[in-house]
N, C-alpha and C positions, 0 to 999 in steps of 0.2 A: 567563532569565525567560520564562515562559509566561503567553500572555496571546488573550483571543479576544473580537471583541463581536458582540451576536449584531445581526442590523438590524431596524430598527423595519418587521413589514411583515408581515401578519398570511398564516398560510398554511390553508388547507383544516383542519377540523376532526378530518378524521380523522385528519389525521397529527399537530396541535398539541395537540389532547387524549388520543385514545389511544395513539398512537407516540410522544408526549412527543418529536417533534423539534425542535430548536432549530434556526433559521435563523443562518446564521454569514456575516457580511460581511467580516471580518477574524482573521487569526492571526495573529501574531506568536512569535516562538520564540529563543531568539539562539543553541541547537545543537538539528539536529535528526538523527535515526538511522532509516535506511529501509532495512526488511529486505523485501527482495525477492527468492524467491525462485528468479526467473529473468532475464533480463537485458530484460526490457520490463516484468514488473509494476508498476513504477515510474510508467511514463508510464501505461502505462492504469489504475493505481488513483488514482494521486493527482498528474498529472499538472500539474495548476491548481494544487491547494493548492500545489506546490513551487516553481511557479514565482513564487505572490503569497508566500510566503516569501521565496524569494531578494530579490526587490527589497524586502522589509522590512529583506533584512539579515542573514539565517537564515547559519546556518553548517551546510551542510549534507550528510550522508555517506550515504552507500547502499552497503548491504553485497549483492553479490550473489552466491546460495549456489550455483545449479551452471552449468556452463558451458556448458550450450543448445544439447549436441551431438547431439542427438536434435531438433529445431526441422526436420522436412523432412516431407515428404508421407510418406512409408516411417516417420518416427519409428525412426529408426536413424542408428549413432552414424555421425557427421564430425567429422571429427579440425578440419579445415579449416574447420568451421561455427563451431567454439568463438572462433577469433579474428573471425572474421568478426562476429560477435553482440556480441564485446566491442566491437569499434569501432564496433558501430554504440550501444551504451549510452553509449559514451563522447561521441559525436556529439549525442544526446537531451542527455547532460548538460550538451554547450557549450549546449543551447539553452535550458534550463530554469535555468543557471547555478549548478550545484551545485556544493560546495567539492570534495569529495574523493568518489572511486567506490575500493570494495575485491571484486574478484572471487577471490571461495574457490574456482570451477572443481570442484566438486565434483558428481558424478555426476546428468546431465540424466534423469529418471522414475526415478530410481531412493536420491533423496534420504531418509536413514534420521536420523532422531532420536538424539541421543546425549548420551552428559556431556560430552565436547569440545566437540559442538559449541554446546551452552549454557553453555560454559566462552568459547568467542569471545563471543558473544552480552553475558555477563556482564560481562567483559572490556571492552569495547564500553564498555556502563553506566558504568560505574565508572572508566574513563579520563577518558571523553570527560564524562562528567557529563548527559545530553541533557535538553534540558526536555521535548521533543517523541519520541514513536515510535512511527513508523507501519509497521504490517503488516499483513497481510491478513486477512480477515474470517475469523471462525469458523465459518463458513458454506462456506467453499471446498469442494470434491470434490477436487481436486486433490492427491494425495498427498503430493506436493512441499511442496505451502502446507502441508498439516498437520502436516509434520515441522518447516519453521520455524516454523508453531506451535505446537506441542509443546516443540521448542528451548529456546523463549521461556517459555512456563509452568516450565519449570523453571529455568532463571536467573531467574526473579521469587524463587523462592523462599527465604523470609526477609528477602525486600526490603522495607525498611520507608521508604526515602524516599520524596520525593513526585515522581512522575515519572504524567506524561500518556502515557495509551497509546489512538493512533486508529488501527481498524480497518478497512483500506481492502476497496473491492469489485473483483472481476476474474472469475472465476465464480460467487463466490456473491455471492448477494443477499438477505441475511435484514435481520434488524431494526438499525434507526438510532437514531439520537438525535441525527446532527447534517448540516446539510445545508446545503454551501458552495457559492454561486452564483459558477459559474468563467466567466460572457460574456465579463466583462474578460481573463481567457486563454484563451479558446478557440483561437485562430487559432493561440497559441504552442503549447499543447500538442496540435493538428494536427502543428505543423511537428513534434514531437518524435516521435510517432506515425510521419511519413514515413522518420524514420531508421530505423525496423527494417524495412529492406525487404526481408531475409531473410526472415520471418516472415509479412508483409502480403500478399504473392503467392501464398503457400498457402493462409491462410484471412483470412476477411475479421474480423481483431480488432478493427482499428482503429474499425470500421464499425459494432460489436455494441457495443464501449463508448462511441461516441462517442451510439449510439442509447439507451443506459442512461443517461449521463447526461442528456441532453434528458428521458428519461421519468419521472426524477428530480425534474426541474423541471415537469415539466406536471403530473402527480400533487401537486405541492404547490403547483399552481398562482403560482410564484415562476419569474422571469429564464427563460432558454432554455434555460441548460444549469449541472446543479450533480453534485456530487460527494457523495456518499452514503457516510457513518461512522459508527461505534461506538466514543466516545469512553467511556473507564475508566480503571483504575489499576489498581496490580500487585493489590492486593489481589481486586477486585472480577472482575478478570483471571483469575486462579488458579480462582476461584469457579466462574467462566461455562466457562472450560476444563475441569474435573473434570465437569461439567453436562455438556456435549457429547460428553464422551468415553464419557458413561453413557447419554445416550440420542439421540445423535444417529447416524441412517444411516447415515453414513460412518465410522464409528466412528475418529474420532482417536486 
């Protein structure tokens, strides 16, 4: 069961009338599926929202698509960096307290679109049943993010159940529609951010999202620091996908 309420608490006009975002105090989910597709997008997209799940009670899995052996100042492969990345995803999730993490280890910048691999993805759906699934924004640059979403629009298809799909930010930043104030976890999903300290010594991520989110909240003039989504369904999903693949720069 999926369920969200938004809070009574009026934000800036630009964004309540013409970005139509909804203020979200609460989610609820009782399974949720987070395609991530490196072993930190997690904690910097949707870091808060995971963890005010988990203590609701969320059942929660993260699929993560390549094994982040390319994660070094050169962006050249380590063999050595792959474990190194998983345990530290796996350290985020003791913090965030997620149910289950599945690493596909599949090839770090050099992630390609396929029927398999919307056959996992599908898969995934269909087992697990999810109320919730969170993946990156259509807005990414990120080749990587746009081959899992690419993936993902094609395991939608034909999909006629009712499943919630929220669109998390981590390079890109386009349009919302929903915008959850994470102060009550900020501090935790810091501590989950420290775990990839692989990553955090080379560039400063932790510091650009933890800045996006704050800007998140001053812009809609609500709490300190919130989380920025594109909440849809398969349907509407497929839709907005075909759309970007046709006229968006990066051409997905």
């Amino acid at each position: 069961m999926f369920w969200q309420k938004e809070k009574n608490q009026d934000i800036w006009a630009a964004y309540s009338d013409v970005m139509k975002i909804h203020l979200i105090s609460r989610v609820t989910a009782d399974r949720v599926l987070v395609l991530a597709p490196h072993p930190d997008d997690d904690v910097l997209g949707c870091g808060g929202l995971l963890k005010s799940l988990s203590e609701s009670g969320s059942n929660i899995k993260i699929i993560y698509f390549t094994d982040g052996s390319r994660g070094n100042r050169e962006a050249k492969f380590s063999e050595n960096l792959i474990a190194e990345r998983e345990n530290e995803a796996i350290e985020a999730g003791k913090v965030l307290k997620v149910f289950e993490q599945k690493f596909l280890r599949l090839p770090h910048n050099a992630l390609k679109s396929s029927i398999d691999l919307a056959a996992i993805i599908r898969k995934e759906i269909e087992f697990d049943k999810p109320d919730l699934i969170l993946a990156p924004s259509l807005e990414e640059p990120h080749p990587d993010h746009l081959a899992v979403l690419e993936a993902l629009n094609i395991s939608l298809k034909n999909y006629s159940d009712g499943l919630n799909i929220w669109l998390y930010e981590v390079f890109g930043t386009g349009r919302l529609n929903r915008l959850f104030i994470i102060d009550d976890f900020i501090e935790t999903k810091i501590e989950a951010l420290k775990c990839h300290k692989s990553q955090y010594k080379i560039k400063e991520y932790d510091e650009a999202i933890l800045s996006l989110n704050k800007f998140r909240a001053l812009s809609a003039n609500v709490g300190k620091y919130a989380e920025g989504y594109y909440a849809t369904g398969p349907r509407t999903y497929t839709k907005l996908f075909d759309f970007y693949q046709r006229h968006h720069e990066s051409k997905i």
